[in-house]
Structure formats: C-alpha cells, structure tokens
N, C-alpha and C positions, 0 to 999 in steps of 0.2 A: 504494500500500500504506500502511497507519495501520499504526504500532507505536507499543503505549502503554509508556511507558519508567519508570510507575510501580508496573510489576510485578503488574499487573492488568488485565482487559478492559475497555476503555472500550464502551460500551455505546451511547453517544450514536453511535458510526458503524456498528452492526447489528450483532447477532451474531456472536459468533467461537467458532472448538472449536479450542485450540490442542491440539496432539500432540507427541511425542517418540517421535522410534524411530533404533536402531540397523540401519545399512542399509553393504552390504557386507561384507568379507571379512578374514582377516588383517593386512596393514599398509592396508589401503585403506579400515578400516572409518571408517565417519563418526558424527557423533549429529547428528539431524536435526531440530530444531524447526519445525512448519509449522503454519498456520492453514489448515484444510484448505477453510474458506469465502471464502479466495479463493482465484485465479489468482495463481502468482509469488511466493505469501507463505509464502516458506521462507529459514532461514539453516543453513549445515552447520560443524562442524570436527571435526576428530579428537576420536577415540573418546580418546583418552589424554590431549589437552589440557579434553577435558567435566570438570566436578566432579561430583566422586562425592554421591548423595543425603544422607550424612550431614553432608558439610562445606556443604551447602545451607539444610541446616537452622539 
C-alpha cells in the first residue's frame, strides 16, 4: 500500500479515488477512509475521535 502523507494523491504510483464513509451503528460506528483502487487500503477509528469538517478546514 502507498500512502502519501503530504495530504495529496501522489500520482506517480497510479490513480487513487480516496473515500470517507460512516459504516456501523451506535457505539460501534466507525469513519472509514479507503482508497477504493486498491486491495487493503483502508484505515478506521471512531466516529467521535474523526474531526469534524469544520475544524478540518
């Protein structure tokens, strides 16, 4: 797995579509970052430890 840690898609190792989704249930819920063009290239944590989009900005 390539993860580029400059907060952008590095291009030089092929295209990537990265995602975000909210996946499960009450305390179990997770936020889910994945690059859905490869195998395996996903990281998860709690829905309550994610930052909210404004404090992202």
């Amino acid at each position: 797995m390539y993860m580029s840690t400059a907060g952008y898609s590095d291009t030089s190792h092929g295209a990537s579509e990265i995602v975000g989704s909210v996946d499960g249930e009450g305390e179990d819920e997770r936020f889910v970052i994945a690059d859905i063009t490869a195998d395996g290239a996903w990281i998860s944590m709690s829905v309550d430890d994610a930052p909210s989009l404004p404090s992202s900005r």
